[in-house]
C-alpha positions as CSV (number, residue, x, y, z in Angstrom):
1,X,107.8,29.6,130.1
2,X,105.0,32.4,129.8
3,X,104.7,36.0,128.7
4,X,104.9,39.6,130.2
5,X,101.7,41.6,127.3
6,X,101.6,45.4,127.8
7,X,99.8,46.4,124.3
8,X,95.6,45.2,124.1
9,X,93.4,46.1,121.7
10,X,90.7,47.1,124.2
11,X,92.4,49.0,127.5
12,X,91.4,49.5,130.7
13,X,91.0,53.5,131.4
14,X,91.8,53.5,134.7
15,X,92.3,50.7,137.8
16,X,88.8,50.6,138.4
17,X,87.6,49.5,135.1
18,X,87.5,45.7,135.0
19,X,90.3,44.3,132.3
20,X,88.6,41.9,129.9
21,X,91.5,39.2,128.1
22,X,91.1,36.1,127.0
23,X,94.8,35.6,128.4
24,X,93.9,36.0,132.3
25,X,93.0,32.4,132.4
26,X,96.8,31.5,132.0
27,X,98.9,31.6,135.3
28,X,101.8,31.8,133.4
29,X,101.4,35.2,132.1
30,X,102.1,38.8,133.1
31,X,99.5,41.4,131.6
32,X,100.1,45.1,132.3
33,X,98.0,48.2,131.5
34,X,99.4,50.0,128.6
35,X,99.8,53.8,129.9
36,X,100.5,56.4,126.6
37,X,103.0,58.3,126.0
38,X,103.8,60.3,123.2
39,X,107.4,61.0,123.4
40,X,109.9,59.1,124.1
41,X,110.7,60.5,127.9
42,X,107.2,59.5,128.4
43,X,107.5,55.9,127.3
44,X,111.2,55.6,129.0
45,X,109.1,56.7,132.4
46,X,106.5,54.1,131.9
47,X,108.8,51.5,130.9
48,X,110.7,52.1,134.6
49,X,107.7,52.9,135.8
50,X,106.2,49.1,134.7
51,X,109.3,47.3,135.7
52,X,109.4,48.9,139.3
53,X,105.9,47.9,140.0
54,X,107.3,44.4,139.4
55,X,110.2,44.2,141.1
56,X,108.1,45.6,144.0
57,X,105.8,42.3,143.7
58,X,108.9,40.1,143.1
59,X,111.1,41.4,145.9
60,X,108.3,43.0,148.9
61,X,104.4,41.2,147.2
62,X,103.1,44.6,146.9
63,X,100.9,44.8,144.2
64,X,99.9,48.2,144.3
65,X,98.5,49.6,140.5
66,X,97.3,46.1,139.6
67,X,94.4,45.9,137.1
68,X,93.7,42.4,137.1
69,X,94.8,41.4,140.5
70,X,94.1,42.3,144.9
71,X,96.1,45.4,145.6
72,X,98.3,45.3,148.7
73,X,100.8,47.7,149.8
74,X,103.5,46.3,152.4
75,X,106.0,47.0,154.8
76,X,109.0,45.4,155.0
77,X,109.5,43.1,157.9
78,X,113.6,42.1,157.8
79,X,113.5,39.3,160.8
80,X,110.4,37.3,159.5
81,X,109.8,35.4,156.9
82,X,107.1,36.8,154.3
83,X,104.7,33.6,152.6
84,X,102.6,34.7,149.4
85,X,99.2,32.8,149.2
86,X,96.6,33.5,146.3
87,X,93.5,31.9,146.4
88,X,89.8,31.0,145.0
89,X,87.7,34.1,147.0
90,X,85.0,31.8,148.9
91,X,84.0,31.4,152.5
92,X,86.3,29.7,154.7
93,X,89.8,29.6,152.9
94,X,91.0,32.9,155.3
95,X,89.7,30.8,158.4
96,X,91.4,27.3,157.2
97,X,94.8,29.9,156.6
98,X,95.0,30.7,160.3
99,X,93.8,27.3,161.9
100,X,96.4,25.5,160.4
101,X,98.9,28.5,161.4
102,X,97.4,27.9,165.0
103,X,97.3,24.2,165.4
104,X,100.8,23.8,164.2
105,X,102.2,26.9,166.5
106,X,103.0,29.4,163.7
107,X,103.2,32.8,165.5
108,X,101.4,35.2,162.8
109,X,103.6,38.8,162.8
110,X,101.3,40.3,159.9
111,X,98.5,39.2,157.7
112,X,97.1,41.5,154.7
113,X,94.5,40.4,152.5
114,X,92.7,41.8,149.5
115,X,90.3,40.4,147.0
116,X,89.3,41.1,143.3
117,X,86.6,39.2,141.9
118,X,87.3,35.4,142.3
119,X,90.6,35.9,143.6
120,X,91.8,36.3,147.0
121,X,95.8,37.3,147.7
122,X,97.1,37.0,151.3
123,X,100.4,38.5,152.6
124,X,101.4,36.8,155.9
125,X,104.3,37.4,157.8
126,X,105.2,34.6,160.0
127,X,108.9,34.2,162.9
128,X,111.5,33.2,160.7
129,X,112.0,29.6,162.2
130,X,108.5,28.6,160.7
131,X,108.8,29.7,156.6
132,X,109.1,26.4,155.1
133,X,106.5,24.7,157.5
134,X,104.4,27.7,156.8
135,X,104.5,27.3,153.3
136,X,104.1,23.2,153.3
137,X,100.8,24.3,154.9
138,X,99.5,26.5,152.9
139,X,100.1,24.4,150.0
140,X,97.3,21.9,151.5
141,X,95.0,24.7,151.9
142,X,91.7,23.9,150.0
143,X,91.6,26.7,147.4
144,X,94.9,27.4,147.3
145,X,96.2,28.5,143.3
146,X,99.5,29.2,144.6
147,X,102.1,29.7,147.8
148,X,105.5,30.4,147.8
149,X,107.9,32.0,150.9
150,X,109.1,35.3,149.6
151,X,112.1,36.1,151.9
């Protein structure tokens, strides 16, 4: 269960003013930037507009436009398998990512990482033969929030 909250009382103005909510704590909720609009074209583009960006995070991990969370735009890469990985942002956790790739013989086809405050998001792309070991990995990685194999 959670929620998907795109009306605040105080807004961000643009993506590089902080957003200040009591509800970023919860992981189990979606908080998006409420854009005006003042007819209703306008709030039928931002409506598509909102539920693009998402899909785009659900089906590729881009997460291009977000106010509260690392922006990273991605390509697609069809024969790999693509692993998720958001973490605490401290020393080490990037470093502890790639040893346990190495040591275990996970071939590494693309790595993106961004930060935003106390949060770190990695985007790796690893040979398709190694998602699910990949991802059992990650999990144990000290610092990890969450991991999951995209595609």
């Amino acid at each position: 269960l959670g929620a998907a909250i795109d009306v605040f009382p105080v807004e961000p103005k643009s993506n590089t003013e902080e957003f200040v909510s009591p509800l970023r704590e919860f992981d189990n909720v979606i908080l998006t930037p409420h854009v005006g609009g003042s007819t209703i074209e306008a709030q039928e583009n931002i409506g598509r507009e909102v539920a693009e960006k998402l899909a785009m995070y659900s089906d590729n991990g881009t997460s291009v436009s977000s106010v509260n969370f690392p922006e990273v735009a991605l390509p697609s890469h069809p024969n790999q398998h693509r692993l998720l990985h958001i973490h605490e942002n401290v020393p080490g956790v990037m470093s502890e990512i790639n040893q346990v790739f190495s040591e275990n013989g996970i071939n590494v086809c693309g790595q993106y990482l961004q930060t935003k405050e106390d949060i770190g998001y990695v985007v790796i792309d690893v040979d398709k033969a190694y998602g699910e070991l990949a991802l059992e990995k990650l999990l144990q990685v000290k610092g990890t929030i969450r991991a999951r194999v995209l595609f």
